[in-house]
C-alpha positions as CSV (number, residue, x, y, z in Angstrom):
1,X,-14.2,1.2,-2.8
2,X,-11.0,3.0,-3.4
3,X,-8.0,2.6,-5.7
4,X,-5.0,0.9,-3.7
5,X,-1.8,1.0,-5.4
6,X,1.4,-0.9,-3.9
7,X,4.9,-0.4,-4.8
8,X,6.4,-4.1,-3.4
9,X,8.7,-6.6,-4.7
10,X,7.5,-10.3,-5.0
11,X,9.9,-12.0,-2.7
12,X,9.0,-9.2,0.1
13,X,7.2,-10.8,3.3
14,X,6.0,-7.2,3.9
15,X,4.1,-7.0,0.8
16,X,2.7,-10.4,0.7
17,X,1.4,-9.3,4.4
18,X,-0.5,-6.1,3.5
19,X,-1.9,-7.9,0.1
20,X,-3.4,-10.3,2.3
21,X,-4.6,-7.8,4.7
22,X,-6.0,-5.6,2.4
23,X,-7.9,-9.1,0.4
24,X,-9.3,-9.7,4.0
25,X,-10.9,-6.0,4.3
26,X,-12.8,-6.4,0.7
27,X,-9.9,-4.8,-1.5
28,X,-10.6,-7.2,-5.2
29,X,-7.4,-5.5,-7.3
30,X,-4.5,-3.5,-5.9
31,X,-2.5,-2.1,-8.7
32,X,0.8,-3.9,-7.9
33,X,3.9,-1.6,-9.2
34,X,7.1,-4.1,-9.0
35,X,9.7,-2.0,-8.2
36,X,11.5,-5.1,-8.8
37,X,10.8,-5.4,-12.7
38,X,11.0,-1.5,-13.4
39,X,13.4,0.1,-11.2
40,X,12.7,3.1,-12.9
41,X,9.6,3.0,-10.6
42,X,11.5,3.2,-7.6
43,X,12.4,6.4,-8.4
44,X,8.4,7.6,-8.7
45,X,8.2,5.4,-5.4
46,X,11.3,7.4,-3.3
47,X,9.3,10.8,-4.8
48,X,5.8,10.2,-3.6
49,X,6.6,9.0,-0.4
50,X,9.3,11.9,1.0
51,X,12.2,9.3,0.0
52,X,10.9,6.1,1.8
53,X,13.1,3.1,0.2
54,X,11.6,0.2,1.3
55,X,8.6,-1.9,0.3
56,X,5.5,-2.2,0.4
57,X,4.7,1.6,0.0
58,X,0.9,2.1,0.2
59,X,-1.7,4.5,-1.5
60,X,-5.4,4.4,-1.3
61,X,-6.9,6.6,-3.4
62,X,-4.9,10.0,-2.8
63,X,-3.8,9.2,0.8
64,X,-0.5,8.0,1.3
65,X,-0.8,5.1,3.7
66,X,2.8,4.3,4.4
67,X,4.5,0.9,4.5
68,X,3.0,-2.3,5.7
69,X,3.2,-1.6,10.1
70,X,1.8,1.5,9.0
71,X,-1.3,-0.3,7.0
72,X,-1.4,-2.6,10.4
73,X,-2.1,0.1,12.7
74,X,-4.2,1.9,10.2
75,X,-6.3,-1.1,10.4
76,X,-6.0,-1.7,14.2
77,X,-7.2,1.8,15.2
78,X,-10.1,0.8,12.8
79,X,-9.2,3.6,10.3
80,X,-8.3,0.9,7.3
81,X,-12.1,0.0,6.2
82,X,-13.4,4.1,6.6
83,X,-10.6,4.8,4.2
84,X,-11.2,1.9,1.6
85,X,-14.9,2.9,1.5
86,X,-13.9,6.4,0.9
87,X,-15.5,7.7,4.2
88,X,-12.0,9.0,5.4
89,X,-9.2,7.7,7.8
């Protein structure tokens, strides 16, 4: 399975939404960055994602996922469990 890494906040709806999402696909640990606690973070956040402020901002593995609608349709159009195993999007 791939990395996920998550830039969220802990009072975000969004974030507690894709967590649970991603649980229910087989993900065990998501490296949770808390923009949050270290807003130095946000800046690495608003650089790897083309300047996207909000949260959650998704990563699995190398590919940039998005936010959490973006996770949502990944997962609709079926692309969410190709991409955790590794198989591609």
């Amino acid at each position: 399975m791939q990395a996920v890494k998550m830039y969220s906040t802990q009072v975000c709806p969004y974030c507690q939404h894709a967590k649970a999402l991603l649980k229910q696909r087989g993900v065990d640990s998501i490296e949770d960055i808390r923009v949050d606690l270290d807003p130095g973070q946000r800046a690495t956040m608003l650089q790897l994602t083309g300047g996207r402020r909000t949260v959650p901002q998704i990563f699995i593995g190398e590919t940039y996922v998005g936010g959490c609608d973006d996770l949502v349709e990944l997962d609709r159009q079926g692309g969410l469990i190709p991409l955790l195993a590794g198989t591609g999007a």
